[in-house]
N, C-alpha and C positions, 0 to 999 in steps of 0.2 A: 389416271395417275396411279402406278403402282407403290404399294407401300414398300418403303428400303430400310436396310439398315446397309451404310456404308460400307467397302471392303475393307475400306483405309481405317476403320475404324480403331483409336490406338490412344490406350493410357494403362496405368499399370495396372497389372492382376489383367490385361485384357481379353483373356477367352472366358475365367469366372464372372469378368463386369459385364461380359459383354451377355454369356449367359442367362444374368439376374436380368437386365434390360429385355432378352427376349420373352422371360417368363412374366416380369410385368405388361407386355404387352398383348400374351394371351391371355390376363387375368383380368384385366382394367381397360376401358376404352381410353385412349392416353390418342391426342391430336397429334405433338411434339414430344420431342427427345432433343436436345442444344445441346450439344459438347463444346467447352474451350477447355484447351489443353493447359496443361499446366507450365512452368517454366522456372527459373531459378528461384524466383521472389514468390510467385503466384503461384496457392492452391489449381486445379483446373473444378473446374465449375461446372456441372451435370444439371441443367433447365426440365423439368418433365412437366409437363402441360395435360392436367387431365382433363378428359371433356366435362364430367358430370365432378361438382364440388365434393360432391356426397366420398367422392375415393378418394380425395388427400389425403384424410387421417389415418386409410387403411395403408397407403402408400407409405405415409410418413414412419407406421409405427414399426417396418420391417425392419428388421434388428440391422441389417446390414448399410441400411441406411442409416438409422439409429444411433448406431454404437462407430460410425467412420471415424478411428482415433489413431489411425496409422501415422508415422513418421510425417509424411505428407498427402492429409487426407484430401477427398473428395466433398467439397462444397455442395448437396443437395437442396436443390429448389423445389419442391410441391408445390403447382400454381394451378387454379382453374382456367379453364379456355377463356371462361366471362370477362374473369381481374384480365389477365393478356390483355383482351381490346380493349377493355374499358383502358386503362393505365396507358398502352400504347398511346389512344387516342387524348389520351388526360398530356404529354408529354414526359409519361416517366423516361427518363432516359434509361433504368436496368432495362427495362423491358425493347428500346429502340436497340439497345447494345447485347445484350447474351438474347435475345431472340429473334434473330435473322437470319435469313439464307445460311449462309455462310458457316453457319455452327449448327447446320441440321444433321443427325445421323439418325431419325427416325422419321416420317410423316405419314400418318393417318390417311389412308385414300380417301375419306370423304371429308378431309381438314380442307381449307382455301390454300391455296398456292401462298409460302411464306417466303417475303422479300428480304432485299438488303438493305437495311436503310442509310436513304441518303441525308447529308446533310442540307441541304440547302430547303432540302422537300420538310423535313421535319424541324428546323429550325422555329421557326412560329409557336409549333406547339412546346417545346424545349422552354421557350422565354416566357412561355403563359407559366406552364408550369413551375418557373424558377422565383418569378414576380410574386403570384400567390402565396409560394410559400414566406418568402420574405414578409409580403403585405400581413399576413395573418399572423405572424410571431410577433410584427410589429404591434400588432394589435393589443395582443396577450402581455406583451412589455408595457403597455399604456396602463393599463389594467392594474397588473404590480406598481408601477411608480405613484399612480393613483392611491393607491392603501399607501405604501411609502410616506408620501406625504400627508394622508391623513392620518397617520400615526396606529394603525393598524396592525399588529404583527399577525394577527388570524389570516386576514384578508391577504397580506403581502404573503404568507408563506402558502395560505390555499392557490392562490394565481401565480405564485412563481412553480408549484407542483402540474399545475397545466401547463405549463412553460414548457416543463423538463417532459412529458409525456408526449406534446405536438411534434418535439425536435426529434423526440428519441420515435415517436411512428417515423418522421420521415427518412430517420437512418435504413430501419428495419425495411422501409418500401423501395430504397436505394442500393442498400447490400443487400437483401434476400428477398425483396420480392415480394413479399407477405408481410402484414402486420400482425404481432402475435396479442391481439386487444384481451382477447380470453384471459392471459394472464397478468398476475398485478405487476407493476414495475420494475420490481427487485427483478421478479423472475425473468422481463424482457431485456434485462440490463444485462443479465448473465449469459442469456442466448446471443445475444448480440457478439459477444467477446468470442466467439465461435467464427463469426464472419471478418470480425473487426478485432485485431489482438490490440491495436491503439484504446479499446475501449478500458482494457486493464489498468491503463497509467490515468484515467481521470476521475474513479470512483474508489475512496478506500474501504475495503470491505469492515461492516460490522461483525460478522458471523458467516458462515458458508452460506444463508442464504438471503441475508441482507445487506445493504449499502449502508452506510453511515449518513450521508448526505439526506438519502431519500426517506429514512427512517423520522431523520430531525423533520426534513419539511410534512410528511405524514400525521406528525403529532399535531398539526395544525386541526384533523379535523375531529379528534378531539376536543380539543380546544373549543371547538366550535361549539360542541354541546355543553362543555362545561364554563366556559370563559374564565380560565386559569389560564392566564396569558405567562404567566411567568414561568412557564415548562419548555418558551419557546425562546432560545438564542439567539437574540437578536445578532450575535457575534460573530454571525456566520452567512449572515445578509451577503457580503461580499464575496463568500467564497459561492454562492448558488449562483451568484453571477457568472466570477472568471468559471465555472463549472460547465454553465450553461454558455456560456460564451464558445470554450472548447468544442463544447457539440456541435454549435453554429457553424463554426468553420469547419469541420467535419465532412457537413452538410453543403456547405460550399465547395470544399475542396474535391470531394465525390464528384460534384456536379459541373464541376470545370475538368475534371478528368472524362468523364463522358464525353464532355462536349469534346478535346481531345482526339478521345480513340473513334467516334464518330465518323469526326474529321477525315480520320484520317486512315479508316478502314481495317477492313481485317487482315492479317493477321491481331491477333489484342497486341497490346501491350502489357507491360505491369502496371497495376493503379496504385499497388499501396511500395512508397520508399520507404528504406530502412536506413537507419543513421548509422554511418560507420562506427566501429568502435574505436574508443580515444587509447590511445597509449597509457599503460599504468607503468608507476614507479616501481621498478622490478625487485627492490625489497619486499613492498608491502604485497605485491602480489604474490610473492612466495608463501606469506606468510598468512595470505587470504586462501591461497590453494591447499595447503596447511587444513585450516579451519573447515575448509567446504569438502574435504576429505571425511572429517569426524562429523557434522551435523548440514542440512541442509541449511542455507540463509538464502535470501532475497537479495540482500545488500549489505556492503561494507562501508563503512566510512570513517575515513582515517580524521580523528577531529585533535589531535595534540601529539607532541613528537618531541622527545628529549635525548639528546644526543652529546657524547663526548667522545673523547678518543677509541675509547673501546668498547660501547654499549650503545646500543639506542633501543630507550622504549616507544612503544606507539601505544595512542588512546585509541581505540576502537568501539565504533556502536556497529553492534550487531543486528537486523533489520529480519524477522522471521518468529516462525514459531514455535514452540520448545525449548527456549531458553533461560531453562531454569538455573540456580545458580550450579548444582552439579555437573550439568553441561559445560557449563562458562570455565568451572574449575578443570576442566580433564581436557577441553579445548585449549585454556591458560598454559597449562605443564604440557601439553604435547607439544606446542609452538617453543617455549623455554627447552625445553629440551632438543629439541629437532635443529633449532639453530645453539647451541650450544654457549649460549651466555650472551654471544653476538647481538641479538636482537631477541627483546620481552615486551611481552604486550599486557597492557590492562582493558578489559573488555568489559563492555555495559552491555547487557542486550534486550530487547524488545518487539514482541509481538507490530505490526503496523495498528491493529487492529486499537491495542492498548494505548501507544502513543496516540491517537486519535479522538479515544475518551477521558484523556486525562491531561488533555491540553489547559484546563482553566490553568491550572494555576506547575503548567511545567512545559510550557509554547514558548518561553524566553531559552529557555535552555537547547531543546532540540530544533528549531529553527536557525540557532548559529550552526548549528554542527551539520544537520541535513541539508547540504547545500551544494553544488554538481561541481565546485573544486575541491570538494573534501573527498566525495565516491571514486571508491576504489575498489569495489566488484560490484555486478552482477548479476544473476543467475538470466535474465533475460531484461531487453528496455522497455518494456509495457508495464512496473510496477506505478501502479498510481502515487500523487502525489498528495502528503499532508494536505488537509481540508483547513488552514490555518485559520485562526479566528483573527478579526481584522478590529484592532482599536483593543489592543489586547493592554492589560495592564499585570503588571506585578502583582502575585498573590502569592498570601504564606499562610495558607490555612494551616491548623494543629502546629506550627510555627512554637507559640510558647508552649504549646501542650508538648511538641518532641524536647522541648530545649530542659523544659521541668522534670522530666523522664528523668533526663541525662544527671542532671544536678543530683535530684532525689537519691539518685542508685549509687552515685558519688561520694556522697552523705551518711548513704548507708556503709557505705566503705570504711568510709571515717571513723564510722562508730565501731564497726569492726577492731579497727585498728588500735581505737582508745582503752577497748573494752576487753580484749580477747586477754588471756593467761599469755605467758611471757613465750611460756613452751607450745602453745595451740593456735595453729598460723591456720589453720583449715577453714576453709572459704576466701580468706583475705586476698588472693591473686585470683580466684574466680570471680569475686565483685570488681574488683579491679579491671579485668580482662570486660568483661560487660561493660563497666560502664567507658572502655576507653572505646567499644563499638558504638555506643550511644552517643559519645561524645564527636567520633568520626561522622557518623550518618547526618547531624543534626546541623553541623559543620558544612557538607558539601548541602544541603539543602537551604540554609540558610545565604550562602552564597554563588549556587548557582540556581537555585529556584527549579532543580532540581534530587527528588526524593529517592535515593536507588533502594533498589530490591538489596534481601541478605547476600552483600557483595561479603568477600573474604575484606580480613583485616589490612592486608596489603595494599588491596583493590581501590581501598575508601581512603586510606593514607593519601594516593596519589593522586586521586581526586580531591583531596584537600589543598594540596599544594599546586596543581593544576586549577583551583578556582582562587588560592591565597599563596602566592609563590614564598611569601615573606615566613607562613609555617616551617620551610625544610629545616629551617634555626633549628626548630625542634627536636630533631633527627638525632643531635649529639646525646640525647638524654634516653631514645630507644637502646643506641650502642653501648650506653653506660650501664642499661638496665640486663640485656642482654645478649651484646654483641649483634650477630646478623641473625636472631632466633628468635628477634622479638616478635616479630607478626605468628612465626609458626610457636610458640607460647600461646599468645592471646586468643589463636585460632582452638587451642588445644585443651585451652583452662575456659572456652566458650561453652563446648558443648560438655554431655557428660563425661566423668572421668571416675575412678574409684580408687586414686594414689594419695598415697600420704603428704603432704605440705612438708615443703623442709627449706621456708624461706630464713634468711639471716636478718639480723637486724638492718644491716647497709643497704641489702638488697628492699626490704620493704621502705627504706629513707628513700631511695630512687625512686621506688612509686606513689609515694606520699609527691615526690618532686614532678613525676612527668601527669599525676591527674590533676595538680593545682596548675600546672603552666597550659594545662588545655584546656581547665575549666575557666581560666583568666583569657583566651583567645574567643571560647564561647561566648560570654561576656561582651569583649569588648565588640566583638561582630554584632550580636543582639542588639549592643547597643548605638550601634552606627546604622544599622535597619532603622529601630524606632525614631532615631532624629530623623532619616530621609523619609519616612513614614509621616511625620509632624510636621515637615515641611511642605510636601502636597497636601495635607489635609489643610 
């Protein structure tokens, strides 16, 4: 048998790809070379088959293989000759499917003659291998439900961690061929999403190099040494489930796709579908293309929309990273500007990573708004989804400690005002202006059970009235105080300033008027929490 490389050999960069390929196989004893081409949907796939295990890590670490991040890269496989048959004969289906006849453009003359597999012939082992793995997760699920019911959270969260590591080998054995066991799981989770871009939408990242999920079940073993059970969440029992569920079907759906292109021979097919994209509301997408002009985001999601004859605002959360409130402001005014009074937006934004850890006590709020009839951009469909805590309840931690804040600094106003010389107004609209932001923040937390970052004074107004529609009342006494200048005042007289006070007596009556009619709304909110507070309890 002479050793070949195809004529027809053909994928992009072909005379360089094809070059590196001949140079790996005067460096390395390599049995196979598997090409499948690539096609609209599908990477094409590069199989290299070394003989001795000892050269995959040297094969693997050549940069060109390494670093493949083109437009539409090339999927590499470093496999030993051994895993090949073993796996073959185990029924992996990667290995019945990208290593056959059919996709050879290299063979080793002293390799065995490589076939096409058929299906009928390889079925048997197909079904051993699909049963087992089933049989053995089922196993592992026995195991968890068992702590479960013995009220164990150690035990449930150590065996649901083997859970996630059984399913997540058999992805890695089904899309690439190799288990990457050497590394801890975070890091096999991240390699994966290389093969599998579906893997992005089911894990939210903690950090660039951990999971959130897998970090919480982790702390299990811990735990184990110290039996300080109470570091571990029981509130998230159901999310490791539908988590680990998603992988399952994963793992099926792979394997019913083999069975498939098996079937039904080469040429491949596509394996992985992509979801059309929905139509968006051609307002807010202006207004989202707008925003992804000035800063990168993830996602948009349109969650409130106020509309009259000649205005419409939109409530927007902003889903990414970098979005501090400087951003927010100069993303704010370039949309108000660019549509030219037409349409204004008020924008909340947040990291994924953030929403994620600060679910206890702000999961009622973003779970109405994060929901697939509100998104209205973006940037790709593989964003994972909230890790939701399931049997969530209402919480208002630092609750009276913000609400005391508010009052306090309100008081100190008063005194101010009681106390100050007839002609010396200096300070009196900067206590003022503070405490009407303390009064605002305290306001939408208090009833949306969510706490926002230093939003501008505008920002949090709207979200008052967006969580308490019956505030806008309030509105006549900002115009009374200062026309349509009141936010950009408050914004003004918040941070430092070095101007002389030159309030009138009328004008300080209006703010004596508009911080008593909020600190009376504060109040009476507070005080409709603690009766529905007293009633569950």
């Amino acid at each position: 048998m002479k050793t070949k490389i195809k004529p027809d050999f053909s994928v992009r960069g072909n005379d360089q790809l094809t070059g590196k390929l001949k140079q790996l196989i005067h460096e390395f004893q390599l049995s196979y070379i598997f090409y499948h081409p690539a096609n609209a949907k599908v990477a094409a796939h590069i199989v290299i088959i070394a003989e001795e295990s000892s050269d995959i890590e040297h094969i693997q670490s050549r940069k060109w293989i390494r670093n493949n991040k083109d437009e539409n890269p090339i999927l590499f496989h470093i496999i030993g000759q051994a895993k090949m048959s073993f796996e073959r004969r185990a029924g992996n289906p990667f290995f019945a499917w990208y290593c056959q006849k059919s996709a050879v453009i290299y063979q080793n003359p002293t390799a065995k003659e490589c076939h096409d597999t058929d299906w009928l012939s390889f079925k048997k082992r197909f079904i051993r291998y699909s049963v087992a793995y089933s049989h053995d997760r089922d196993t592992l699920l026995t195991t968890v439900n068992r702590f479960q019911e013995l009220g164990s959270l150690t035990g449930l969260f150590v065996s649901y961690l083997k859970v996630f590591e059984y399913t997540i080998q058999h992805l890695e054995m089904l899309f690439t061929g190799s288990c990457f066991e050497s590394e801890n799981l975070n890091q096999r989770i991240k390699q994966l999403t290389c093969y599998i871009q579906r893997m992005e939408g089911i894990f939210v990242q903690k950090n660039g190099n951990k999971y959130y999920l897998i970090s919480e079940l982790e702390k299990a073993k811990e735990v184990a040494e110290d039996g300080d059970e109470i570091r571990l969440n029981d509130k998230l029992i159901e999310s490791f489930s539908l988590t680990e569920t998603k992988l399952h079907k994963m793992v099926l759906s792979r394997l019913s796709e083999f069975k498939s292109l098996i079937k039904s021979g080469f040429p491949k097919l596509p394996i992985i579908d992509h979801e059309e994209s929905t139509s968006r509301d051609d307002q807010v997408t202006e207004i989202a293309a707008q925003i992804v002009k000035i800063q990168t985001v993830e996602e948009i999601y349109l969650f409130h929309q106020i509309q009259n004859s000649q205005h419409t605002t939109c409530f927007l959360l902003l889903i990414g990273e970098g979005l501090g409130t400087e951003i927010l402001n100069r993303i704010q005014q370039s949309v108000n500007s660019r549509f030219e009074g037409k349409y204004s937006v008020v924008l909340i934004g947040h990291s994924r990573s953030w929403i994620q850890t600060n679910l206890f006590y702000q999961q009622s709020f973003f779970t109405k708004i994060m929901k697939p009839e509100n998104l209205r951009f973006q940037s790709h469909s593989n964003h994972p989804s909230i890790h939701w805590e399931h049997n969530h309840t209402h919480e208002y931690p630092d609750l009276e400690y913000l609400t005391r804040s508010a009052i306090n600094l309100s008081a100190q106003y008063s005194v101010l005002r009681n106390h100050s010389e007839k002609d010396n107004t200096e300070g009196t609209i900067d206590l003022f202006s503070k405490s009407i932001l303390r009064i605002f923040r305290t306001l939408v937390y208090s009833k949306l059970s969510y706490l926002p970052n230093y939003l501008p004074a505008f920002n949090l107004w709207k979200l008052c009235i967006y969580a308490e529609p019956r505030l806008e009342k309030l509105e006549y006494l900002f115009e009374k105080l200062s026309g349509e200048d009141f936010f950009k005042e408050v914004a003004y007289h918040s941070r430092f300033h070095h101007n002389l006070s030159r309030l009138t007596e009328k004008k300080l009556q209006i703010m004596d008027e508009t911080l008593d009619a909020l600190l009376h709304e504060l109040k009476t909110i507070g005080d409709e929490i603690k009766e529905t507070n007293d009633e569950v309890t």
